[in-house]
C-alpha positions in Angstrom: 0.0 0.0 0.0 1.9 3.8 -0.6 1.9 5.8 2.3 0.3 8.8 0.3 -2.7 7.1 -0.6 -4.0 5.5 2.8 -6.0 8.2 3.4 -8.1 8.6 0.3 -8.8 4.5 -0.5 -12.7 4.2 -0.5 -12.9 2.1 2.5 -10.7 3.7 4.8 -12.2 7.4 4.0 -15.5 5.7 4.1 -14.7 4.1 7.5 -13.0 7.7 8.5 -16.3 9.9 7.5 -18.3 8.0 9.8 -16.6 9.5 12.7 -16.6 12.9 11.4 -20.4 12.2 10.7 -21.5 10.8 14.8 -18.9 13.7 16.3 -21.5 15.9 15.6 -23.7 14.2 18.5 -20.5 13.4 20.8 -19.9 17.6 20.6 -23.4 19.5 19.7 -25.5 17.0 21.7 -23.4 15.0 24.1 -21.1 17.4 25.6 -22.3 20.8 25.0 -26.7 21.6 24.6 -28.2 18.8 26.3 -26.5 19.6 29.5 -27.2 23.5 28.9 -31.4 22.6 28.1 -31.1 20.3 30.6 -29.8 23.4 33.4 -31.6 26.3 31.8 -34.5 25.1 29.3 -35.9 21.8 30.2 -35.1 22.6 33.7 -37.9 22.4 36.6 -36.2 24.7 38.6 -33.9 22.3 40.4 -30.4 23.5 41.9 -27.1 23.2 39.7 -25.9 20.2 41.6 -29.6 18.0 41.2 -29.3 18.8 37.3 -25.6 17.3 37.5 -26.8 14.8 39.2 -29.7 13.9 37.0 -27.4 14.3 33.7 -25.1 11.6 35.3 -27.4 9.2 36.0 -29.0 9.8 32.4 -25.3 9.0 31.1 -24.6 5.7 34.2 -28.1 4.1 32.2 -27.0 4.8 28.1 -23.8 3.0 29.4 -25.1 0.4 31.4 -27.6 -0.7 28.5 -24.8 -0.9 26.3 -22.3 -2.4 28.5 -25.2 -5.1 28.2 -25.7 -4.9 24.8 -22.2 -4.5 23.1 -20.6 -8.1 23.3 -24.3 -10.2 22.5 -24.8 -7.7 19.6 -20.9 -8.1 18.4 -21.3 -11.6 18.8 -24.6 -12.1 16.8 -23.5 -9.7 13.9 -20.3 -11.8 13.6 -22.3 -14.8 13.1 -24.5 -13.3 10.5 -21.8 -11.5 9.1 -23.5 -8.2 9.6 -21.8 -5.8 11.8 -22.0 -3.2 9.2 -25.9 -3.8 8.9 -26.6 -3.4 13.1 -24.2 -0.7 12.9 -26.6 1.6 10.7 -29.5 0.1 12.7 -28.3 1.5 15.8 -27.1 4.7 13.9 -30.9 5.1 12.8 -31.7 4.9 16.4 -29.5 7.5 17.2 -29.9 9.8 14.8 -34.0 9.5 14.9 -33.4 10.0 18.5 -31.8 13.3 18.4 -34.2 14.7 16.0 -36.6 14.1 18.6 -35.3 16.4 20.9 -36.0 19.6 19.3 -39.5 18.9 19.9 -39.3 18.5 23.6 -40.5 21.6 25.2 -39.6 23.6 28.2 -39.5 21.6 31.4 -39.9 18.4 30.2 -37.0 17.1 31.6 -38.1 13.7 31.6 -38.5 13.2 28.3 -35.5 15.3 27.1 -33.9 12.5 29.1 -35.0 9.9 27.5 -34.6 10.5 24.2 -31.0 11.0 25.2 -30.6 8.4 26.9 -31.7 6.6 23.7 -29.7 8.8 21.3 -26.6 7.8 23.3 -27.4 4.1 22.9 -27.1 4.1 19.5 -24.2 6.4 19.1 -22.1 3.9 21.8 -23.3 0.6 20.1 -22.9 2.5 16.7 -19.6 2.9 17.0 -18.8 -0.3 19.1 -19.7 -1.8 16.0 -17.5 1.4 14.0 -14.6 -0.1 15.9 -14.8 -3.7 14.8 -14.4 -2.7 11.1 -10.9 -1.5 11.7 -9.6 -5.0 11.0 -12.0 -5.0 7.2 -10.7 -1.8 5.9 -6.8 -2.2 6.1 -4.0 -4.1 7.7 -2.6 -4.6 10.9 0.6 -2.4 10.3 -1.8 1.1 9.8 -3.9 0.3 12.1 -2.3 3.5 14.6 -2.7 5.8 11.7 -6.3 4.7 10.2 -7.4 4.6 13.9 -5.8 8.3 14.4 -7.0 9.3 11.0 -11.0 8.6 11.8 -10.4 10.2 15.6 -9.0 13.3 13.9 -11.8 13.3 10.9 -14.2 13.2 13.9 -12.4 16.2 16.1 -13.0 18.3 12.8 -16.3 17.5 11.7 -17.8 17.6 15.3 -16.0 21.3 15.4 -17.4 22.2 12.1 -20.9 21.9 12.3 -20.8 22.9 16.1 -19.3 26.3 14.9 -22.5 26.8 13.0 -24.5 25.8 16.0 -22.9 28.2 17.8 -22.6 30.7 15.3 -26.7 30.3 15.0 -26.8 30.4 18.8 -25.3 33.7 19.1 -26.5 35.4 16.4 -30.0 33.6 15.7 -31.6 36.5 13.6 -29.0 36.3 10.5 -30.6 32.8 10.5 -34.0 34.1 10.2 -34.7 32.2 13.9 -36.6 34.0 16.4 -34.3 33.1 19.3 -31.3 31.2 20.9 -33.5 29.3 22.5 -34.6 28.4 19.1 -31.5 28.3 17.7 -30.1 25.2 20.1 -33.1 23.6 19.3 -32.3 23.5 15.8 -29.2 22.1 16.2 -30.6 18.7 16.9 -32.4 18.7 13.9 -29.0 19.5 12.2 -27.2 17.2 14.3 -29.4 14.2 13.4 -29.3 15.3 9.2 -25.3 16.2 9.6 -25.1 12.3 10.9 -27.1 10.9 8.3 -25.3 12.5 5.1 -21.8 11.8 6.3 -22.9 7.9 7.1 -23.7 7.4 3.3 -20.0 6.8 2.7 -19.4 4.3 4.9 -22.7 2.8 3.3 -21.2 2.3 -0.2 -17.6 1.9 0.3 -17.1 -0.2 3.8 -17.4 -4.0 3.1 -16.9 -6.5 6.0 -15.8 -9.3 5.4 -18.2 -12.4 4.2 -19.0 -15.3 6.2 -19.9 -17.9 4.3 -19.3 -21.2 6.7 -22.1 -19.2 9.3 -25.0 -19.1 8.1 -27.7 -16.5 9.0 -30.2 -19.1 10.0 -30.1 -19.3 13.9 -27.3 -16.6 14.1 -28.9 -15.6 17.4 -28.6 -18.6 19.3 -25.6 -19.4 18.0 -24.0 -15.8 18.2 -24.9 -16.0 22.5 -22.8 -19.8 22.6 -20.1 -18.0 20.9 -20.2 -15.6 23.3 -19.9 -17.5 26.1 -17.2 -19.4 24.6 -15.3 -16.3 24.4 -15.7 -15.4 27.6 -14.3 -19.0 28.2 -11.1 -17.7 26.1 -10.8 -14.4 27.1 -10.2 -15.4 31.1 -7.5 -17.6 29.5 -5.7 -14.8 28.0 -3.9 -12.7 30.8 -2.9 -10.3 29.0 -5.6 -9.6 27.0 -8.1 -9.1 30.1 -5.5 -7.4 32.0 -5.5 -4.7 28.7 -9.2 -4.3 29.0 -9.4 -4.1 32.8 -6.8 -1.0 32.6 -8.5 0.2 29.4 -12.4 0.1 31.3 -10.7 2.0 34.2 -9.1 5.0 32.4 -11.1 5.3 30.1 -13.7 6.3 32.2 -12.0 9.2 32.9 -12.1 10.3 29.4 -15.5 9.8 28.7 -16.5 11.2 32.4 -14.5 14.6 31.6 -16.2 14.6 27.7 -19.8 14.2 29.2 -19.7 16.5 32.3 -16.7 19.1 31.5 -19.7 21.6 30.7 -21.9 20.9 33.7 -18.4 21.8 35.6 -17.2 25.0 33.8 -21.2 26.1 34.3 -21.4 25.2 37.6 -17.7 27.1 38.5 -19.6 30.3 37.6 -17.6 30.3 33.6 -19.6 31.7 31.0 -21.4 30.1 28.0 -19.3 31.5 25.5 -16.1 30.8 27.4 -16.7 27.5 27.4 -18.1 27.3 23.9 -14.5 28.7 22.9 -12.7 26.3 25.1 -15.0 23.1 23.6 -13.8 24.7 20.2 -10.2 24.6 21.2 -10.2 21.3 22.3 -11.7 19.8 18.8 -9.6 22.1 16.6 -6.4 21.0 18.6 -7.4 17.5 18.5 -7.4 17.3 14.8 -4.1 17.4 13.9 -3.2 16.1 17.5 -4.8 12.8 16.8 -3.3 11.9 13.3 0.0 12.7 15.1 -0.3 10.5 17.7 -1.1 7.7 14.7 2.7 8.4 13.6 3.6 7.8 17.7 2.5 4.9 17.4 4.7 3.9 14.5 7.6 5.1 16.4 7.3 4.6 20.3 4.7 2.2 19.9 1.0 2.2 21.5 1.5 1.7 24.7 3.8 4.5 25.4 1.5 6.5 23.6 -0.4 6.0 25.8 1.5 6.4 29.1 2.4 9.8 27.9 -1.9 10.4 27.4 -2.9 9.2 30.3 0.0 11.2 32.4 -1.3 14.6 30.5 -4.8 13.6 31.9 -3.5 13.0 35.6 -1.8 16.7 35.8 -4.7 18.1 33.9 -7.1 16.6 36.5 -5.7 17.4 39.3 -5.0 21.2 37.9 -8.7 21.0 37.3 -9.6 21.8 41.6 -7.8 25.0 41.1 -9.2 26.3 37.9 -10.7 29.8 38.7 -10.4 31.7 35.6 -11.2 31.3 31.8 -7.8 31.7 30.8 -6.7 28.9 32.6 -9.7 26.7 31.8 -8.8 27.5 28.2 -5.3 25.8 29.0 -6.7 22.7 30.5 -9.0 22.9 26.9 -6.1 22.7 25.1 -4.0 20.5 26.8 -6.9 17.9 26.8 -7.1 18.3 23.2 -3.7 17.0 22.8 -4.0 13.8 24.0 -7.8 13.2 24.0 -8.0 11.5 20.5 -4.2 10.0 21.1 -5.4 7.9 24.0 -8.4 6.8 22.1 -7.1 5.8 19.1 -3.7 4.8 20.1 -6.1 2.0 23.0 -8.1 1.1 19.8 -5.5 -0.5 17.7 -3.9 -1.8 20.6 -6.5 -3.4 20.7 -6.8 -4.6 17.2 -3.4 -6.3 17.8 -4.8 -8.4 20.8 -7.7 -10.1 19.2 -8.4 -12.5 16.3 -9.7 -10.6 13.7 -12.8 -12.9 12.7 -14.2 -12.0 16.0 -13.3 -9.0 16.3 -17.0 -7.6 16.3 -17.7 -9.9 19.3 -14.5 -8.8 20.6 -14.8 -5.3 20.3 -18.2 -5.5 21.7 -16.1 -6.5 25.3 -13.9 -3.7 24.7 -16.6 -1.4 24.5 -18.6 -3.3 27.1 -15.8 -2.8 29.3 -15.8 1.2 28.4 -19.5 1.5 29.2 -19.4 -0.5 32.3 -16.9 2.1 33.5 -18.9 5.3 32.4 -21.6 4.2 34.4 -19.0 5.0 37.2 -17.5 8.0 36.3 -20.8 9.9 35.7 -22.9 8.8 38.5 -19.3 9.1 40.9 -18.7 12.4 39.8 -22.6 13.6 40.2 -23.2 11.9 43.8 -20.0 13.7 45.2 -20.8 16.8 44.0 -24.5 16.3 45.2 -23.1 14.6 48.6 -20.7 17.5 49.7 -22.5 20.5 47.4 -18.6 20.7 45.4 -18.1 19.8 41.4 -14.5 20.3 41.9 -14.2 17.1 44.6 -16.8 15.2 41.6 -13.9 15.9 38.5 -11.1 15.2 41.6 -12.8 11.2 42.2 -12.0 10.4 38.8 -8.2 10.7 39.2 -7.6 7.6 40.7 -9.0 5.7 37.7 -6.3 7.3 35.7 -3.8 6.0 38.1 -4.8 2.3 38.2 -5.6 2.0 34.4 -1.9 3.3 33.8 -0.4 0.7 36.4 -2.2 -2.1 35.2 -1.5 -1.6 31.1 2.5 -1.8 32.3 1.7 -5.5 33.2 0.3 -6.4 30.1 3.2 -8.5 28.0 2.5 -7.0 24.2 2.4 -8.7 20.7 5.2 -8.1 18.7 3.4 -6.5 15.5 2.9 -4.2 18.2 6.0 -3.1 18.5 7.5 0.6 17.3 7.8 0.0 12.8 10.0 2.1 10.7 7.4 4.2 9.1 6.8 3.0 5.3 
């Protein structure tokens, strides 16, 4: 394969656009409106920390139900040879999901929730299923940069069309709307369309591979024994489970900082369009951040990549307590954009290495299992401690010692050698 043309084979841009098409939810939706409806819009009047603490248990159930979900789905779609096919199901869910939320009115908390909570179980199984398709689309020695390149895609799509969000937010007459309110509204809509048009790619161009000694007929069944047996060989294979244990455990401080970093900088008395900017930093950092940490990969392998990741997000953390201006929240911003899509990507094909690639939806579902198990954790942690001692900064402080014992635990873990630092082609 030449170097220069990686990024613009079919399936591997097709793969790619898929993230920069579901970032839209993870940035517009996820991080940034539905926790600011959810505060000021679809509120009831309930105090700052009872909102936090309702957003994180919305986010402990999405990730619960696919923690659930992830490995019996994997496991069935392997069978049937149709990962790609439950992967747009679930996207449909998702996307149908957010377009449902513009209609939701003021104070309906409930079923703003809901439909989140929904919405965010498509996009997690969505792209637990995203994940296992890494292994169709090229080969094992690019997996770091094809796994950087769709994490980078995603940073700048997500910041794209949440710039126009924010631009109609702020300005909601050059858009003919009536107000912001309005305006954030919208951006579901836009959100749910944005997701559907960039998914068409991945549609046409991503192929998995066929499956012709399983036959459809009684995938179900069969897909749930073939579960179990994996769960047979997976408790045989220490350092496979020893990778996803440390992998469930800091990643939950990633996703708990990307879900309830704006319920924080809110509840620290930061304004809206400081923390807009600082959401926008993050993104357009992380887009060039990400496909460089692919090329880390190549050179100090994965795994460090990773050490150095996870020791930005322990210092970041910990700075977080004693953030009192926007200047310095800005610098947290960007330092998190740095490494954010780095210690993603770089855990993904890791991954990849670890497993046998005709299971790797089934496989993948565990890994992402594992993920969701964990941001049940982070969420509802973070929310009962602030609502326990009346303090988001001791909430964002519980997560550091996940950081911490992920990063111990993925120094016992012996590696393959395909894993291993390459000289870049």
């Amino acid at each position: 394969m030449q170097k220069g043309s990686l990024w613009f084979r079919r399936p591997v841009l097709g793969w790619a656009l898929y993230d920069w098409a579901n970032s839209a939810f993870a940035l517009s939706i996820m991080t940034t409106f539905v926790p600011v409806l959810l505060g000021e819009y679809w509120n009831d009047g309930a105090e700052s920390a009872v909102t936090t603490f309702r957003l994180g248990m919305a986010n402990g159930i999405a990730s619960l139900a696919v923690a659930l979900l992830a490995p019996v789905i994997g496991a069935i779609a392997d069978r049937a040879g149709r990962r790609k096919r439950s992967l747009l199901l679930f996207t449909a869910l998702g996307l149908l999901m957010t377009g449902s939320m513009y209609f939701v009115t003021a104070g309906q908390w409930q079923i703003a929730l809901a439909c989140y909570v929904l919405a965010s179980i498509g996009f997690a199984q969505g792209n637990s299923l995203y994940d296992s398709l890494l292994v169709d689309i090229t080969s094992a020695e690019f997996y770091d940069r094809v796994s950087a390149y769709g994490f980078a895609l995603g940073y700048l799509g997500g910041a794209l069309l949440f710039s126009v969000n924010v631009w109609m937010v702020s300005a909601p007459a050059t858009f003919g709307l009536a107000s912001a309110g309005e305006a954030v509204r919208l951006a579901f809509l836009m959100v749910a369309i944005w997701w559907a048009v960039f998914t068409l790619p991945l549609i046409f161009w991503v192929h998995e591979r066929p499956t012709p000694d399983k036959p459809e007929h009684g995938a179900i069944a069969a897909g749930i024994r073939e579960l179990l047996g994996t769960l047979r060989a997976v408790r045989q294979q220490r350092d496979l489970w020893i990778f996803l244990i440390a992998y469930w455990l800091y990643i939950d401080g990633v996703y708990t900082i990307i879900k309830m970093a704006v319920d924080f900088g809110l509840s620290q008395g930061l304004g809206m369009e400081d923390l807009i900017r600082a959401i926008l930093l993050t993104n357009f950092i992380g887009f060039p951040a990400a496909l460089l940490f692919g090329y880390v990969g190549d050179w100090i392998g994965a795994r460090r990549g990773i050490y150095v990741a996870l020791g930005v997000y322990i210092l970041t953390t910990t700075a977080a307590v004693f953030v009192d201006t926007e200047a310095e929240f800005y610098v947290l911003a960007a330092a998190i954009g740095i490494v954010q899509g780095g210690v993603q990507s770089l855990s993904r094909s890791l991954f990849a290495f670890l497993i046998p690639r005709d299971k790797s939806g089934e496989y993948f579902g565990f890994y992402n299992m594992l993920g969701k198990f964990a941001a049940i954790i982070g969420p509802v942690l973070t929310g009962l401690v602030a609502l326990m001692t009346g303090s988001q900064r001791l909430g964002i402080l519980s997560i550091l010692i996940l950081f911490v014992a992920g990063l111990f635990l993925l120094t016992r873990v012996n590696l393959p050698a395909e894993s291993q630092p390459v000289e870049t082609p």
